[in-house]
Backbone bond lengths (Angstrom), bond angles and torsions (degrees), N, CA, C in turn:
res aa  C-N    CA-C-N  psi(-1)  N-CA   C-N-CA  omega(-1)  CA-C   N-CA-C  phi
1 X - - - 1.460 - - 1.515 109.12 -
2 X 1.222 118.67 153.67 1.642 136.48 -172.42 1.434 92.51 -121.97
3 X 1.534 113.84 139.92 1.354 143.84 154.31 1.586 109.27 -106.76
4 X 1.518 98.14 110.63 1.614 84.47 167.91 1.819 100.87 -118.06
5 X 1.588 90.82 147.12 1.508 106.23 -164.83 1.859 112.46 -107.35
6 X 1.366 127.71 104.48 1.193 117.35 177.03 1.321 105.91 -83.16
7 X 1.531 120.83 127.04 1.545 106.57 170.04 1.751 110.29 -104.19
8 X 1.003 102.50 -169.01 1.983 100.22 170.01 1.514 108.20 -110.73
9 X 0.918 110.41 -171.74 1.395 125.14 -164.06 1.548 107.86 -78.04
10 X 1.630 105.74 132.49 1.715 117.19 -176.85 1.529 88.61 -79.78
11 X 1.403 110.31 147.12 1.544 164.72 -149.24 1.392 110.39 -127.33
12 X 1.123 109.72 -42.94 1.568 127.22 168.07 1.837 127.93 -101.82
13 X 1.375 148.15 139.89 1.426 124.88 -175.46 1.950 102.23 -70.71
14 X 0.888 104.33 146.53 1.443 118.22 -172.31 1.724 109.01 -96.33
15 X 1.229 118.55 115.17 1.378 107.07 -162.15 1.559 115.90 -74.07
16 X 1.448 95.82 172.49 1.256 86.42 172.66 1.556 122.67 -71.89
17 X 1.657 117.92 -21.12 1.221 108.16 -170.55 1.919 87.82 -113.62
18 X 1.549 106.30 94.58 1.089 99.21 179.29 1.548 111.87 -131.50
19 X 1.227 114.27 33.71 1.324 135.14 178.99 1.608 115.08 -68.58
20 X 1.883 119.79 -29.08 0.942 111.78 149.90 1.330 141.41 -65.19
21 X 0.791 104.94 -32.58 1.817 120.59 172.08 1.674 92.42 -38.20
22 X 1.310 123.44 -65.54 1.115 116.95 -158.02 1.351 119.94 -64.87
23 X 1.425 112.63 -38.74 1.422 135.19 -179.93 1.642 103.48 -60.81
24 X 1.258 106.42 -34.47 1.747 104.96 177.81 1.594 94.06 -83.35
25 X 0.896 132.14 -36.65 1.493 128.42 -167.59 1.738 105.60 -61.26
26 X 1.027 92.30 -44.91 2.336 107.78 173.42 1.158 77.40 -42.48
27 X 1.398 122.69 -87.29 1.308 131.79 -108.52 1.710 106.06 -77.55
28 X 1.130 92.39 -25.09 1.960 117.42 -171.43 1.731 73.53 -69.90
29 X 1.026 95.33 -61.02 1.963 78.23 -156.02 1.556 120.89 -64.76
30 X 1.442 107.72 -16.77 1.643 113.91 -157.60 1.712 79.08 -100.63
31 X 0.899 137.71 -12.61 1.853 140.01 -166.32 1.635 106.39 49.82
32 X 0.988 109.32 158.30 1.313 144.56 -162.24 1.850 89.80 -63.17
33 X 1.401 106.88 119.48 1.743 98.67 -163.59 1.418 104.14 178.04
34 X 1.503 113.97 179.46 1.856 109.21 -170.66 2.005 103.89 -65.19
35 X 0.824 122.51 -5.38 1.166 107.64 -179.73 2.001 120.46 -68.22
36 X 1.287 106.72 -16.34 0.957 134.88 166.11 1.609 113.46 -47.44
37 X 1.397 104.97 -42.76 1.668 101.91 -146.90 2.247 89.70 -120.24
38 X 1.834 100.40 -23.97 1.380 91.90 -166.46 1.744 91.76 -68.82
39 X 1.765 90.42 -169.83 1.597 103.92 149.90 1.277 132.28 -76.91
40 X 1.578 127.54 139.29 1.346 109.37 -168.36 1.695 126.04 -89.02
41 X 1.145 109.06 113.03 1.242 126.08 -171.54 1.773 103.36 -88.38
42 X 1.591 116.97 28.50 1.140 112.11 165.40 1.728 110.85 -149.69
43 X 0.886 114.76 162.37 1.553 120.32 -174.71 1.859 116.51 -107.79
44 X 1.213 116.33 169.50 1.592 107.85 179.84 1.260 95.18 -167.76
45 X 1.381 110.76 90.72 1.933 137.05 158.75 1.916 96.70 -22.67
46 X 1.517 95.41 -179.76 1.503 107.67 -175.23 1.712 92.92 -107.07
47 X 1.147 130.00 -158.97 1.179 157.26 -178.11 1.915 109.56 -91.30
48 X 0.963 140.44 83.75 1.352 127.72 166.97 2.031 117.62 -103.27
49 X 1.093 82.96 149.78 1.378 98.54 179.13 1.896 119.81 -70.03
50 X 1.190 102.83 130.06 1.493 113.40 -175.44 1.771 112.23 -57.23
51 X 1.360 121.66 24.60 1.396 113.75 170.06 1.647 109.36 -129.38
52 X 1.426 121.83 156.82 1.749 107.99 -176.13 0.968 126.20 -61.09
53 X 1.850 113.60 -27.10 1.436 114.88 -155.20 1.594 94.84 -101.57
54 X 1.044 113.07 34.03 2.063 112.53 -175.05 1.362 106.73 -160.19
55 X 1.540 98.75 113.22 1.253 112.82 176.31 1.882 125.30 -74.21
56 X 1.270 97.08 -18.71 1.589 95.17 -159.90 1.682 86.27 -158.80
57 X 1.343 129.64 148.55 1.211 135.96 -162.59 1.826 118.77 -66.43
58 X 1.455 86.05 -174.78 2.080 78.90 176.40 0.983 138.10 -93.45
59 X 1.520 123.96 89.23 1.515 123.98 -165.23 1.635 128.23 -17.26
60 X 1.192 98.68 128.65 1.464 88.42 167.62 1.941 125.45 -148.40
61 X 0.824 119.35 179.72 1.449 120.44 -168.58 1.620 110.22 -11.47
62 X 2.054 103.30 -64.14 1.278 111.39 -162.27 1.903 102.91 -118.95
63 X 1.667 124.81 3.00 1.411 117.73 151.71 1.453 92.27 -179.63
64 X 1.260 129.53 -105.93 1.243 126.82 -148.84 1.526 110.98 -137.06
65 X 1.296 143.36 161.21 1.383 127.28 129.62 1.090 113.45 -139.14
66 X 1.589 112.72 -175.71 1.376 125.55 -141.30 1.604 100.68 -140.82
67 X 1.301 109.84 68.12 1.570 105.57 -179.95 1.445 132.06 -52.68
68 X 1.677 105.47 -33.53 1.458 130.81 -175.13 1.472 104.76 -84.00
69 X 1.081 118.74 -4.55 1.770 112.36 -154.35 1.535 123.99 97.35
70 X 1.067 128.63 177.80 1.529 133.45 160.04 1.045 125.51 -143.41
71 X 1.091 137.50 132.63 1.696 145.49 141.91 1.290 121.81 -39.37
72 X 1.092 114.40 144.71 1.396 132.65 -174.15 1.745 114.81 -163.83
73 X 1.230 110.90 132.07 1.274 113.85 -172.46 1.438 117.30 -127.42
74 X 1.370 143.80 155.66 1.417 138.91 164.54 1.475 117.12 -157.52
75 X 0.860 123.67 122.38 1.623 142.89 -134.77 1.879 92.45 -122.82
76 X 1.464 112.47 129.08 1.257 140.23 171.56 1.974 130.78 -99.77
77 X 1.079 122.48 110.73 1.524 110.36 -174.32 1.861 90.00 -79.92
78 X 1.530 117.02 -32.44 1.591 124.77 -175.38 1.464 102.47 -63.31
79 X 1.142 156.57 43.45 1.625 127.52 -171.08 1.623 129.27 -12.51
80 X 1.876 109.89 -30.90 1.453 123.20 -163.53 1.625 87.76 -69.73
81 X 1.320 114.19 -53.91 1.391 113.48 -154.18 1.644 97.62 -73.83
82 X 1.225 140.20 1.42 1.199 143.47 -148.53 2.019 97.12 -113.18
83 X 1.528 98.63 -28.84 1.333 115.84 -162.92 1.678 90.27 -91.45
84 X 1.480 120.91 -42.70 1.331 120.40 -162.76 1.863 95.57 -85.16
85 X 0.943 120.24 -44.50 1.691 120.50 167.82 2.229 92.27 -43.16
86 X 0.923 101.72 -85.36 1.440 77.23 -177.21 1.392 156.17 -0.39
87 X 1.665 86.02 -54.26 1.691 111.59 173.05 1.574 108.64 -60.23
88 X 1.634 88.51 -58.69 1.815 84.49 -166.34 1.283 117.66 -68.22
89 X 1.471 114.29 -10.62 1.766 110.67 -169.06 1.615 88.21 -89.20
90 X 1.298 142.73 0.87 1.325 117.41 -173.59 1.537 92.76 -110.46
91 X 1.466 126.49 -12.69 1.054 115.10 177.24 1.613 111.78 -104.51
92 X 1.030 124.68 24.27 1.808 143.73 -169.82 1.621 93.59 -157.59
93 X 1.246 160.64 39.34 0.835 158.46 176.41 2.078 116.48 -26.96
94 X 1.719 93.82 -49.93 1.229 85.21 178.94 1.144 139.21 -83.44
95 X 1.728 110.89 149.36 1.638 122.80 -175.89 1.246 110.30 -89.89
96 X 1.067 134.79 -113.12 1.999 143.56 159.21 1.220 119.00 -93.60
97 X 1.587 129.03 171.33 1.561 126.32 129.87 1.463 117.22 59.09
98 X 1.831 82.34 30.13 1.971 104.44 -179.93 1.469 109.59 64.28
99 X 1.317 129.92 14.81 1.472 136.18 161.87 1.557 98.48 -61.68
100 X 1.646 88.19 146.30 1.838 82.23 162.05 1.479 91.76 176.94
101 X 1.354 109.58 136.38 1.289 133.20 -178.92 1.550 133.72 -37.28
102 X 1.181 136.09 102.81 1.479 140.77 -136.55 1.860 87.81 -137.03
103 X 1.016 127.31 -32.23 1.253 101.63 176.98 1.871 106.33 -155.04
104 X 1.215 121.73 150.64 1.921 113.52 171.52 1.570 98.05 -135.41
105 X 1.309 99.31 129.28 1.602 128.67 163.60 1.016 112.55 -107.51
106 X 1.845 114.63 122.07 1.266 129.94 179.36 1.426 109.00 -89.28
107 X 1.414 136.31 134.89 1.431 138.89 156.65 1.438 119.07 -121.52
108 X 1.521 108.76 142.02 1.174 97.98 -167.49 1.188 96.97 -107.48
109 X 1.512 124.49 149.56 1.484 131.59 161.12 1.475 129.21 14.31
110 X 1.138 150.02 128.08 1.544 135.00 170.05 1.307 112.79 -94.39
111 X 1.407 129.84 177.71 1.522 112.30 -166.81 1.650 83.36 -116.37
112 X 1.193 133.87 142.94 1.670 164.01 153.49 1.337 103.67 -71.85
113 X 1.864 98.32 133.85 1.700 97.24 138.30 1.265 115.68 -86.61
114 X 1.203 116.48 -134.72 1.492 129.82 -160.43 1.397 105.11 -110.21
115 X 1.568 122.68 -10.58 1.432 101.43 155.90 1.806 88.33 -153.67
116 X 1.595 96.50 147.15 1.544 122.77 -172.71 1.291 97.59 -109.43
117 X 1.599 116.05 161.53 1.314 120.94 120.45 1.097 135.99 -150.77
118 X 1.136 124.93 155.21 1.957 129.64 -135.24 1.153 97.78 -116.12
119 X 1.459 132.64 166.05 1.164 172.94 157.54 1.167 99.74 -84.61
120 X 1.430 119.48 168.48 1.350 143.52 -165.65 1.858 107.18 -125.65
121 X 1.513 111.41 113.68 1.574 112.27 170.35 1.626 105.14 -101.58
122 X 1.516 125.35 -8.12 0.936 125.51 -146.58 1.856 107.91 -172.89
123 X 1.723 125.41 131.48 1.863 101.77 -157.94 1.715 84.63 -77.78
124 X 1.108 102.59 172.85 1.783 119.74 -168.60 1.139 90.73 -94.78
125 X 1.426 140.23 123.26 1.552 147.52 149.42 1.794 122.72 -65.71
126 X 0.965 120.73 119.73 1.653 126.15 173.43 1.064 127.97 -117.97
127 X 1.005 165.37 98.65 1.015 166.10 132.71 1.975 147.49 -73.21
128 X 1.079 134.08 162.07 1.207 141.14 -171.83 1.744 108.22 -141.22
129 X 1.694 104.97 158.60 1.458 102.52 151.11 1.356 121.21 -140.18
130 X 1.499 128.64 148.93 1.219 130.17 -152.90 1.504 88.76 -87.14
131 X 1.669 105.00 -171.89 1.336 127.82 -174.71 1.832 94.59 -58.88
132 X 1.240 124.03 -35.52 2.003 114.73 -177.83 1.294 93.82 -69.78
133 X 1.189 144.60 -32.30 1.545 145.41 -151.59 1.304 104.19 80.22
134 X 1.532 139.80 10.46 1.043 120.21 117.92 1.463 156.74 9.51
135 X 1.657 117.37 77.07 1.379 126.66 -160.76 2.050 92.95 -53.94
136 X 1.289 87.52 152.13 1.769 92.41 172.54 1.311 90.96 -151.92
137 X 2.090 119.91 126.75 1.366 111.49 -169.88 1.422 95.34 -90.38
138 X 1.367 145.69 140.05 1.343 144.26 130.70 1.636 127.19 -52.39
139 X 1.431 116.84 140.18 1.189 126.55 172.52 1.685 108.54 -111.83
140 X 1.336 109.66 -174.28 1.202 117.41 -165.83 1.477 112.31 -95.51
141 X 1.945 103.99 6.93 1.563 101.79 172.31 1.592 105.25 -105.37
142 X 1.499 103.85 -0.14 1.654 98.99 164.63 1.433 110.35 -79.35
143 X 2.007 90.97 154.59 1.613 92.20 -157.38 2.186 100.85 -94.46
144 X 1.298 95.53 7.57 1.198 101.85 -154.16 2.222 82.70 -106.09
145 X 1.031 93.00 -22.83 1.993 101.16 -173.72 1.552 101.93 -41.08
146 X 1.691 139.37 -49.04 1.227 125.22 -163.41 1.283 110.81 -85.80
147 X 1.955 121.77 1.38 1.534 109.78 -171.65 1.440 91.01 -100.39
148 X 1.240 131.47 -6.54 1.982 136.17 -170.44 1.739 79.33 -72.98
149 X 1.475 124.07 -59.87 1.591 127.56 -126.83 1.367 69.85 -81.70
150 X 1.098 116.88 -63.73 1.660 119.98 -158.85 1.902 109.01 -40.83
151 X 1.569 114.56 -54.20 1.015 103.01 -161.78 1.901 93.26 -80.17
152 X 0.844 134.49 -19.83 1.419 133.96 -158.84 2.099 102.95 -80.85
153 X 1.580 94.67 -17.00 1.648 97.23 178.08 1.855 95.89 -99.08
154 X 1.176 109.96 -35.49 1.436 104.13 156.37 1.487 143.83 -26.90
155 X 1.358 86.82 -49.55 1.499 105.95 -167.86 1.482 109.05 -100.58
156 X 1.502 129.95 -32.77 1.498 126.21 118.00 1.751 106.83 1.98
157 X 1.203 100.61 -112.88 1.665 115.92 -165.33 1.362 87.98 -49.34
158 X 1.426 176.56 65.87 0.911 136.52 120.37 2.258 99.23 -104.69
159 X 1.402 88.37 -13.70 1.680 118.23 -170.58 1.349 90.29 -73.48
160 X 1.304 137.35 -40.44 1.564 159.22 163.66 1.433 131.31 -54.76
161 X 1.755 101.45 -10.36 1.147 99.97 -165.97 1.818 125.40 62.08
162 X 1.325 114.04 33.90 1.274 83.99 -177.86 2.303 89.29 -156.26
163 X 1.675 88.34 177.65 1.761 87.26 -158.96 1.898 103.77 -63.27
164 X 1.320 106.40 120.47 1.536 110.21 163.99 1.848 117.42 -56.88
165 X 1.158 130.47 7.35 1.818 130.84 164.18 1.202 104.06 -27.97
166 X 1.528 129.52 65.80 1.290 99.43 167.29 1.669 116.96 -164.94
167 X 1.473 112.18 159.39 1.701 96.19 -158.64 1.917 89.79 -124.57
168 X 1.241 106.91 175.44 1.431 98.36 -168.84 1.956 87.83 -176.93
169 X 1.320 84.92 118.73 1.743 109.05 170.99 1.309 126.55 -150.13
170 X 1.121 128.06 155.44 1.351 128.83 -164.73 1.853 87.10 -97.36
171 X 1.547 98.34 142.61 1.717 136.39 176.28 1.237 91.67 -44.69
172 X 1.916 130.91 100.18 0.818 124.95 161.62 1.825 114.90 -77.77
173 X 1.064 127.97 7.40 1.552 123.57 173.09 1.515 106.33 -126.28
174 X 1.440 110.62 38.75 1.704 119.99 153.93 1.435 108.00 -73.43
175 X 0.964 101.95 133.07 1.525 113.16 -167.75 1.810 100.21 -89.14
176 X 1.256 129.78 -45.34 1.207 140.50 170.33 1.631 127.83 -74.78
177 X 1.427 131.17 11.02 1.412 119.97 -170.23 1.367 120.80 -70.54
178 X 1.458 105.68 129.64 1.111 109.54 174.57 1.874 122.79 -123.65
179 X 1.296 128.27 -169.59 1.459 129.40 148.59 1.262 120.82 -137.02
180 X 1.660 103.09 162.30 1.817 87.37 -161.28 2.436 73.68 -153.86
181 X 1.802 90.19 132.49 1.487 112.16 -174.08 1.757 92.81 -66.42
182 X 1.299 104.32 131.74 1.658 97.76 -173.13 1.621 95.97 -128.94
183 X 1.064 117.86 133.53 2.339 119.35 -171.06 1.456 93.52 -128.11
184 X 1.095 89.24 121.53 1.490 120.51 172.10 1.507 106.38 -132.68
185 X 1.651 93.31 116.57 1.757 109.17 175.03 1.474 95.55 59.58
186 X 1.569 132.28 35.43 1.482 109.37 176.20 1.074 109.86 83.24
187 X 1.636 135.72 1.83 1.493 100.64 166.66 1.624 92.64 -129.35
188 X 1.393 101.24 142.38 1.603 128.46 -168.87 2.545 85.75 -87.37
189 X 2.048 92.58 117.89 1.270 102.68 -178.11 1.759 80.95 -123.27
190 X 1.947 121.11 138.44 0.774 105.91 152.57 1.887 124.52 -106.69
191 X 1.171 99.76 152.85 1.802 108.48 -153.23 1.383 101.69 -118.34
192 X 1.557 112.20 168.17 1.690 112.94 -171.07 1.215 116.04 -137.52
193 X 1.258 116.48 122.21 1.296 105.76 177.40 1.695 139.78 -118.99
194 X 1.275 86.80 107.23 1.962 93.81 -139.76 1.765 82.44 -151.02
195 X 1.325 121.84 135.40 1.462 142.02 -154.85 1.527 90.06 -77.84
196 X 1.430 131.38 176.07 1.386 138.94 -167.14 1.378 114.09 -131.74
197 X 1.265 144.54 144.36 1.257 118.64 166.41 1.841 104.91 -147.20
198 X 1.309 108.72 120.45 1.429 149.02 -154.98 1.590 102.55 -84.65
199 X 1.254 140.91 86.08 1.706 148.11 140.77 1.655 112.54 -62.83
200 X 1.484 108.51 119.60 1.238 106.14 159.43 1.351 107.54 164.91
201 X 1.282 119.58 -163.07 1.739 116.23 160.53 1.652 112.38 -65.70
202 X 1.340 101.39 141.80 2.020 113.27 174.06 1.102 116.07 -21.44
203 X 1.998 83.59 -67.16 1.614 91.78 -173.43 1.492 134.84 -44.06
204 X 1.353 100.79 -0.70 1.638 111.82 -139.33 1.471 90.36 -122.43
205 X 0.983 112.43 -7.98 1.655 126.66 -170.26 1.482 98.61 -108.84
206 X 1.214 110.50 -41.73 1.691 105.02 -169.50 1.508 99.19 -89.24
207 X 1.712 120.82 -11.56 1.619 103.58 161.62 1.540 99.85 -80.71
208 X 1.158 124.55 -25.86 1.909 103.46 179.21 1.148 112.10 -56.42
209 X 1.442 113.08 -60.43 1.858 113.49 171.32 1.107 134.24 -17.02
210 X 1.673 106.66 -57.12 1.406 120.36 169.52 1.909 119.41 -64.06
211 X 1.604 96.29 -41.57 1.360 89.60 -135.03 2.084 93.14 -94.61
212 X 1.480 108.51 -17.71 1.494 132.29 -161.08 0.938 128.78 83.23
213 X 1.208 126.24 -166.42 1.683 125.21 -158.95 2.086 71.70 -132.35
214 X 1.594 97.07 161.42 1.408 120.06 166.96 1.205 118.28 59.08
215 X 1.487 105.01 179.10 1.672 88.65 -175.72 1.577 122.35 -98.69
216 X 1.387 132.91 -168.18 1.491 115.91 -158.85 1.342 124.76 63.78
217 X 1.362 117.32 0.31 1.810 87.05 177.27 1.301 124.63 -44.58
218 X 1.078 122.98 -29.79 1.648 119.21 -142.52 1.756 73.06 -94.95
219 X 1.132 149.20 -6.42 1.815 134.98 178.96 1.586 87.34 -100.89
220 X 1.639 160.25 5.43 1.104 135.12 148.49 1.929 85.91 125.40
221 X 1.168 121.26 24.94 1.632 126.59 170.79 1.921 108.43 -93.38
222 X 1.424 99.75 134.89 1.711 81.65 134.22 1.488 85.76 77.10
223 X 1.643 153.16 13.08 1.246 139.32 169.58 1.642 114.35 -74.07
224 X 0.789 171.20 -171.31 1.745 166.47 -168.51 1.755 90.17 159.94
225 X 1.716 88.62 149.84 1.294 129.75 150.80 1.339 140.89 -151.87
C-alpha cells in the first residue's frame, strides 16, 4: 500500500539536505520499535512540488521552497503498519520547515506483468564491501551494479516470506543517467538516477513497488513508481 501525503506550504527555507527531516518524521510516527533494527520492507519518496511540470521545489539562496505545498509519499509491504502510521500522522501532523499534513491518500498496490519499469521517487542507492568491509558506492556504469540491486530485492522477499523470481537493472537505453553525492546525518551516499526495470513474478514486482529497489530505503533511497 502507498500513502500519499499533501503537506502545505514551508514557513521556513527547506534545506537542501533535508532528507532527514523526513526520515525523523517516519520514525516519530511509526515510534521508536523493531522497525529500526529489521529490513526495510518500506520505501520513502523525496519531497516534490504540488505542480506537474516540477519535480522538487524552487531553489533558493539556502535550499528550496514549496509555495504550492508538497507531496510526499511512503509505501508499505505491512498494510497494518501502513494503517497505524495513519493514526499518528493525523494526530502529529507535522513534517519540517512548518510543513504539516493537510490531507493522506491511500493506494493500494497495482497489479504487474512480468516485467515493469519504474520511475524514480527517490536516487537508488548500491552498494558493496571489499575484503576491509569497506563500503564501496556503485553506480549504474558498474557492470556488477544490477546483481547488488537484484540480490538485495531478493533477500527482501525472501525476509517476506515469499518467491525471490526476480531480476532488477537499471534502464540501460536512458538517455539521461546520472549521480548526484546525497549526506544524510553527515554521511556523503552516492545515488543514481536512472529509471529501473523489474523481471520476475508480479508478486515480486508489486513487493518492489512497495518496498524499493537498493539499499537504504527506509533513509529516503530506492522509492519508484
Amino acid at each position: 500500500m502507498r500513502l500519499h501525503f499533501s503537506l502545505t506550504p514551508n514557513t521556513q527555507t527547506v534545506p537542501f539536505e533535508y532528507q532527514h527531516f523526513l526520515i525523523g518524521t517516519f520514525h516519530k510516527w511509526m515510534g521508536w520499535n523493531e522497525l529500526h533494527d529489521e529490513i526495510s520492507l518500506y520505501s520513502l519518496s523525496w519531497l516534490q512540488a504540488c505542480l506537474p511540470d516540477r519535480q522538487g521545489g524552487k531553489m533558493v539562496k539556502d535550499g528550496f521552497n514549496f509555495p504550492n505545498g508538497a507531496k510526499w509519499f511512503i509505501s508499505f509491504w505491512d498494510e497494518e503498519l501502513g494503517k497505524q502510521l495513519i493514526m499518528n500522522a493525523m494526530k502529529e501532523p507535522e513534517v519540517c520547515c512548518g510543513m504539516v499534513v493537510k490531507e493522506i491518500q491511500m493506494q493500494d498496490t497495482p497489479q504487474f506483468g512480468s516485467k515493469e519499469k519504474f520511475t524514480l521517487s527517490s536516487p537508488v542507492f548500491v552498494r558493496k564491501y571489499d575484503e576491509h568491509k569497506k563500503a564501496i558506492h556503485l553506480t549504474y556504469k558498474d557492470e556488477e551494479t544490477d546483481f547488488y540491486l537484484t540480490e538485495t530485492l531478493k533477500k527482501k522477499l525472501k525476509s517476506a516470506n515469499l518467491k525471490d523470481e526476480v531480476k532488477v537493472s537499471f534502464d540501460k537505453n536512458y538517455a539521461t543517467p546520472k549521480t548526484k553525492l546525497v549526506r544524510i546525518n553527515g554521511i556523503d551516499n552516492r545515488a543514481n538516477f536512472c529509471p529501473v526495470i523489474i523481471e520476475g513474478n508480479p508478486e515480486a514486482i508489486q513487493f518492489a513497488w512497495n518496498v524499493g529497489v537498493g539499499h537504504s530505503t527506509g533513509c529516503g533511497f530506492g522509492a519508484i513508481y
